[in-house]
N, C-alpha and C positions, 0 to 999 in steps of 0.2 A: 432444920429448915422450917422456912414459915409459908404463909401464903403468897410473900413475895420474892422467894425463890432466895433467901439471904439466911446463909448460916445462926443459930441466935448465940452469938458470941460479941460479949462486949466493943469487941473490932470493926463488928459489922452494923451497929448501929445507927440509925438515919436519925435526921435533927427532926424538929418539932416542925418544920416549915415543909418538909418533905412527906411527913407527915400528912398532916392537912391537906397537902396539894395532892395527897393518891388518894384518900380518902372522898376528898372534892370530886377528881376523875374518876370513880370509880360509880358514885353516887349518880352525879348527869349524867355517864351515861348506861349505868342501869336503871335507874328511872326516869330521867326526863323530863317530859311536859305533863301535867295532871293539873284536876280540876279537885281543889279540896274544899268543903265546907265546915262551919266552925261560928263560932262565938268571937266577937271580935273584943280585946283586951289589952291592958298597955299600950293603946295609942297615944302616939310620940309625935311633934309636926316641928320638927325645927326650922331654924330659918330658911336653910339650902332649898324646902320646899317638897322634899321627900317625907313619906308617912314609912312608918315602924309601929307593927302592931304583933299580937299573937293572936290565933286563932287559936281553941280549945273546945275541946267536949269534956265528959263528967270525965277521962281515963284520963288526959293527954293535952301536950298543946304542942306549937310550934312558932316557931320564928318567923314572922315576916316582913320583909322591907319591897315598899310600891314606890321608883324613882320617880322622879318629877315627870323626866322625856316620858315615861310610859304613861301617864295620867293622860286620859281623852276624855275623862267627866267630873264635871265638880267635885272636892272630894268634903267641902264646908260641913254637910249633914251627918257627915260619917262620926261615931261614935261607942263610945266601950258597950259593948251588952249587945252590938247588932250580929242578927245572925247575917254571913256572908261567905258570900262562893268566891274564892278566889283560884284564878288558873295562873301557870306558873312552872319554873323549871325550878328544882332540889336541886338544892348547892350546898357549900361549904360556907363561911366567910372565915379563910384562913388565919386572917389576926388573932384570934380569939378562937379557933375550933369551933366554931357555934352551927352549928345544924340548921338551914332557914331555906325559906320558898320565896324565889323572887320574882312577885308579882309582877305579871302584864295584864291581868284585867281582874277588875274588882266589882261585882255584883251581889243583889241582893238574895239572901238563900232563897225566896219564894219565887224569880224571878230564875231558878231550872225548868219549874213548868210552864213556864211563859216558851221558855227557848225551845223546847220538848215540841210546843203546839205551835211557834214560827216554822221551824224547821220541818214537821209536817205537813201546812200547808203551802209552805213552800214547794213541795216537792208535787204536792198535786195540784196547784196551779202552773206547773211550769211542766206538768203532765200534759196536762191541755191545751198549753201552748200561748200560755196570755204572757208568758214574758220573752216571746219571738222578737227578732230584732226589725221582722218583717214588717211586724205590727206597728212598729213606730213611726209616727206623722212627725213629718219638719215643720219648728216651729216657727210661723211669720217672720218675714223681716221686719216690718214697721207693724206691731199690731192695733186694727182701728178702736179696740176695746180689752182691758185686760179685768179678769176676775180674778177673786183672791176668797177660795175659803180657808176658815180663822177664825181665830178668838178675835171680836173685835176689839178686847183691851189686855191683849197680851203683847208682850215686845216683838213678837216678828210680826203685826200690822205694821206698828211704829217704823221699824227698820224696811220694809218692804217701800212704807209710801212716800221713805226719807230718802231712799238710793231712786226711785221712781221720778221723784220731782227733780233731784240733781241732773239727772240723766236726760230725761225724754218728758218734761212738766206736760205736753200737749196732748198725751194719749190720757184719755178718761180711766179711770181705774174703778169699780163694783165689788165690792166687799160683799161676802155671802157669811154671815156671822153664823158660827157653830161653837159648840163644845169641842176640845182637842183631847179632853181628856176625862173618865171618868164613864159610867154606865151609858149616858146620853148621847155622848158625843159618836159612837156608832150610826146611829139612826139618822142623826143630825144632820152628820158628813155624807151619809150617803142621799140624804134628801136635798142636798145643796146641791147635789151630782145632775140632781132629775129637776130642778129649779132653772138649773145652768141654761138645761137641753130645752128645757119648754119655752124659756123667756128670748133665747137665743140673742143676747147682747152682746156676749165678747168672743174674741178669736183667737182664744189661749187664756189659761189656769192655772194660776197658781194656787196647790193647796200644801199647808203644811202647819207648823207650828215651832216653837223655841225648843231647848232640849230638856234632858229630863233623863228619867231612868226608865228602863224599858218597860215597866209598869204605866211611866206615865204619856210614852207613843205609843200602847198596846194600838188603840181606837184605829192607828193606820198598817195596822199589821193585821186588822179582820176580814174575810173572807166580802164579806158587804163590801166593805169600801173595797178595795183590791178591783171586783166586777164592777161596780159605776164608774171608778177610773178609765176600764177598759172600753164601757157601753157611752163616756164621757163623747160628746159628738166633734168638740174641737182639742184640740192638742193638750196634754196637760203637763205641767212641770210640780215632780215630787219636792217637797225642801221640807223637809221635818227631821229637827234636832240640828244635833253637830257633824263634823263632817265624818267625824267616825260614826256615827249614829247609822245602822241600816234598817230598813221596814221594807214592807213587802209591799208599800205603794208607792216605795223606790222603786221596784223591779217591776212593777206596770204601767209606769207610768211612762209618755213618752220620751222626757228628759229627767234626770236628776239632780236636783243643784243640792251644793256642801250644805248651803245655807239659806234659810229665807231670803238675808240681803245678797245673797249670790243667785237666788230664782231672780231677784230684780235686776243686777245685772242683767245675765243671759235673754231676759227678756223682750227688752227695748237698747236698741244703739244709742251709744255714747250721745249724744245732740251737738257736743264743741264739733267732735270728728264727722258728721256728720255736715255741721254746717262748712268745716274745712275743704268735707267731699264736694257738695255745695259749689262752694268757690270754685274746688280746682277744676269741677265739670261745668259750671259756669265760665267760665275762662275757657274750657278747649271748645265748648257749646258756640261763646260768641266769636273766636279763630273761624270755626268752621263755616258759620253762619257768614261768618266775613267773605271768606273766599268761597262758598256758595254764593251768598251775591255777587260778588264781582264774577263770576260766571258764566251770570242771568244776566248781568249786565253786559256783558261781551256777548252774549248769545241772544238780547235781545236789540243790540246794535244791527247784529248780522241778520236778526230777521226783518228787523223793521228797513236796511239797505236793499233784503231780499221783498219785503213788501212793495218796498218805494219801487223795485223795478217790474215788479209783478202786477202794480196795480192799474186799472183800468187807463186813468190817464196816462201814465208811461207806456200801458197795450196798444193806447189809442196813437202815441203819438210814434212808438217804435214801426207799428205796422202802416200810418202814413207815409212815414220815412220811407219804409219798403216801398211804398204804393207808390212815391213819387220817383225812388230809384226805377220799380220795372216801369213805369210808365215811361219814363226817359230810355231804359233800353230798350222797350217795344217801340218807341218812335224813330228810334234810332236803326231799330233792326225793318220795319218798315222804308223809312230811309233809305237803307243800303238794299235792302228787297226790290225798293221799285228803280233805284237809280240801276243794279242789275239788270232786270228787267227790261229797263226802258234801253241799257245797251244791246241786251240781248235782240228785243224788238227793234232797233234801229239795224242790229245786222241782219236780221231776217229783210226785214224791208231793204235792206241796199241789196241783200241776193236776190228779193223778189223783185225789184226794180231791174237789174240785172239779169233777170231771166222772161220777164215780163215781155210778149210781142210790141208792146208800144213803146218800151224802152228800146228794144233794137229795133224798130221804124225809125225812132228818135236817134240813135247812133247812128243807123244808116244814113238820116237828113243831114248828119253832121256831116257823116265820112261824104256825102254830092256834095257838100257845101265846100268839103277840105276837096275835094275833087273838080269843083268847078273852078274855087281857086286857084286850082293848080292846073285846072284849062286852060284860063284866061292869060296864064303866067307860062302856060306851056303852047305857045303857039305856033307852033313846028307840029303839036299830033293834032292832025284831021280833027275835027271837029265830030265828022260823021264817026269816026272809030269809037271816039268818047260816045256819041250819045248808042250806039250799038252794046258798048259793053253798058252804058247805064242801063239801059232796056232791059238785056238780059239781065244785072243785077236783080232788077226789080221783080222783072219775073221771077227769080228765082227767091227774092226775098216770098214774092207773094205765093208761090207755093209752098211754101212753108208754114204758111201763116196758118191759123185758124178758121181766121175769117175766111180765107182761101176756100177750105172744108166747108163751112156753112154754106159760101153761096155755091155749093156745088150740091147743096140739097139736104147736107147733112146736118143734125140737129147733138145739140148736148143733156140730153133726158136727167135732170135731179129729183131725189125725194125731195116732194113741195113741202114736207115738217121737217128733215132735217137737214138739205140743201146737197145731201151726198150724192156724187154722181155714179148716175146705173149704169155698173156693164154688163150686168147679167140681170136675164128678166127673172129667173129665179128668186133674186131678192126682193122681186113685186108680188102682191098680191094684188086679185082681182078686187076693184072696190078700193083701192089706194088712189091716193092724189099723186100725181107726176109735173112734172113743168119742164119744159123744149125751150133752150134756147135756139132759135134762128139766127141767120143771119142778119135779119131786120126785126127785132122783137122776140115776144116768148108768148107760150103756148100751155096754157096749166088743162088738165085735163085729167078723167076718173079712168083708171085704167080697164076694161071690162073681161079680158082675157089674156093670159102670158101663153107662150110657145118657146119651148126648146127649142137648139140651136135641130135637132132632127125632126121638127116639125116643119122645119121650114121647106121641104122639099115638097 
């Protein structure tokens, strides 16, 4: 029996391919992923664009192949003699048996202590809380002013003010020219931070630089810049290296673009799409504008309709109108007032006529006149009989009369102010004016004392 459980008998023999491939599985995944450093030697670059190299110390070497898909940084400078940290999975390459590490990432050996001290202050700025997502300001839509710290004669100015003009030419762009790389550029960058804040010209920052090796974006992996990005008073956009490239003023800053010319994207809107927008809100602007006037137009029809009948001459000549209708129904109701009236007064007067002593004196002249008539016509009755019953008529008419009463002594007493006739002395006061009709005249006089009807005895 062996390690893989097969008898060792000629019979049981596995081929060369079988081989290899338990060997292969057996290797990934008892080892796996590792980070090996080395001497780098037999570098190969064939056409396909994959590197083949060995890495070696004084004891040892091994095999390694970096494909092309995995490459995320230049690999031009790379050459035999460099020391280099390569991570990677242990494999086989079963064609050949050959033992090798298949690179995913290729770095420089001096460049573990760089990773060593990212990765420590990493962890104590985000202790603190400066990479909170809390912290993060939205950056302008249309900015009135964009800054840019940079090398001013390195390619991501170039590519920044080349995607800046395609895009949005009309926004002013401030160049804050620094070191990106090297002892100075620390101080630099973080002095451009504090220039930013004091001169206050733009409303968003772009800081960053082209790519390189992580040696050469240390400058935005330092604690200094990292704090001015955060103490930064307007919005800032990280764009340093490539897009695999990460810094730790990535992670404070409040945006991060792939790339320098992708911070100038993100930065400023398209201007075609913009001016598209433009048009097509121009267009639903003047629709609306439209039938907002027309409205105001209809609404100012109805008020000026409503003016025209509201106003003083239309008041004056509506309430005329009125004035000359009631005038005509108050003439009119006058009119029928007095023509009532005057019937009503014509029938009092025919009853007062009618109950008047001179009106039946006057009927009675009539009825001797229709009676004498009928004397004259009736000459069979006595003469004397007629004038007997005349006599008595008369008499009897004339004690009836009024005047009858008066010359019998009696008098008709009125108040002399209001013509009312007294039948009780009670309603006189002493020191009142009185007035006595007689039978031949009237009598005005001051009354000087009243008497009940029980005084009179």
């Amino acid at each position: 029996m062996n390690d893989f459980g097969l008898e060792l008998t000629p019979q049981t023999a596995i081929s060369v391919t079988e081989l290899n491939r338990t060997v292969r599985t057996l290797i990934e995944r008892g080892v796996g992923h590792v980070w090996v450093e080395g001497e780098m030697s037999n570098l190969s670059r064939p056409a396909s664009g994959h590197l083949y190299f060995s890495l070696k110390d004084t004891s040892a070497q091994i095999r390694c192949a970096w494909f092309r898909q995995r490459q995320r940084a230049p690999t031009i400078n790379l050459k035999d003699g460099d020391k280099m940290l390569a991570y990677g999975k242990v494999s086989v390459y079963e064609a050949r048996g050959d033992y090798q590490l298949i690179v995913e990432r290729l770095e420089a050996a001096g460049e573990g202590e760089l990773r060593r001290r990212f990765e420590e202050l990493k962890k104590k700025l985000a202790a603190e809380g400066l990479f909170d997502e809390s912290l993060k300001r939205p950056l302008p839509t249309l900015p009135r002013c964009i800054g840019v710290i940079t090398s001013p004669s390195g390619a991501a100015i170039r590519d920044v003010l080349s995607v800046l003009k395609r895009r949005f030419p009309a926004v002013p762009v401030i160049v804050y020219p620094v070191a990106v790389q090297g002892e100075a550029a620390i101080a630099e960058i973080a002095a451009a931070f504090q220039t930013v804040a004091r001169r206050a010209e733009c409303d968003v920052l772009i800081v960053g630089r082209g790519g390189g090796s992580l040696e050469d974006l240390w400058a935005f992996n330092e604690e200094a810049v990292a704090r001015a990005i955060r103490s930064c008073p307007v919005p800032v956009i990280s764009a340093v290296g490539h897009e695999v490239d990460f810094t730790i003023a990535d992670l404070v800053a409040d945006y991060r673009a792939p790339t320098p010319s992708g911070a100038a994207e993100i930065v400023v809107p398209d201007q075609l799409q913009w001016r598209r927008d433009f048009a097509a809100t121009l267009t639903r602007f003047s629709s609306l504008m439209q039938r907002i006037l027309e409205d105001y137009y209809q609404s100012l029809d109805w008020l000026a309709r409503r003016l025209k009948q509201s106003s003083p001459g239309a008041t004056v000549v509506r309430q005329g109108e009125r004035l000359l209708s009631l005038r005509k129904t108050l003439a009119s109701a006058i009119r029928n007032n007095l023509i009532v009236r005057g019937h009503a007064i014509e029938r009092i007067d025919a009853r007062l006529r009618q109950q008047s002593p001179h009106a039946r004196l006057q009927q009675m002249e009539l009825r001797c006149i229709a009676l004498q008539q009928r004397l004259r016509s009736a000459g069979k009755i006595p003469l004397a009989t007629i004038e007997n019953r005349l006599a008595l008529a008369l008499r009897g008419l004339h004690a009836v009369s009024p005047l009858a009463t008066l010359e019998r002594g009696y008098a008709i007493v009125t108040d002399a102010k209001n013509g009312k006739v007294i039948t009780d002395a009670a309603t006189v006061s002493a020191g009142g004016a009185i007035e006595a009709r007689l039978a031949r005249g009237r009598i005005v006089a001051t009354v000087r004392e009243t008497r009940g009807r029980d005084d009179e005895s």
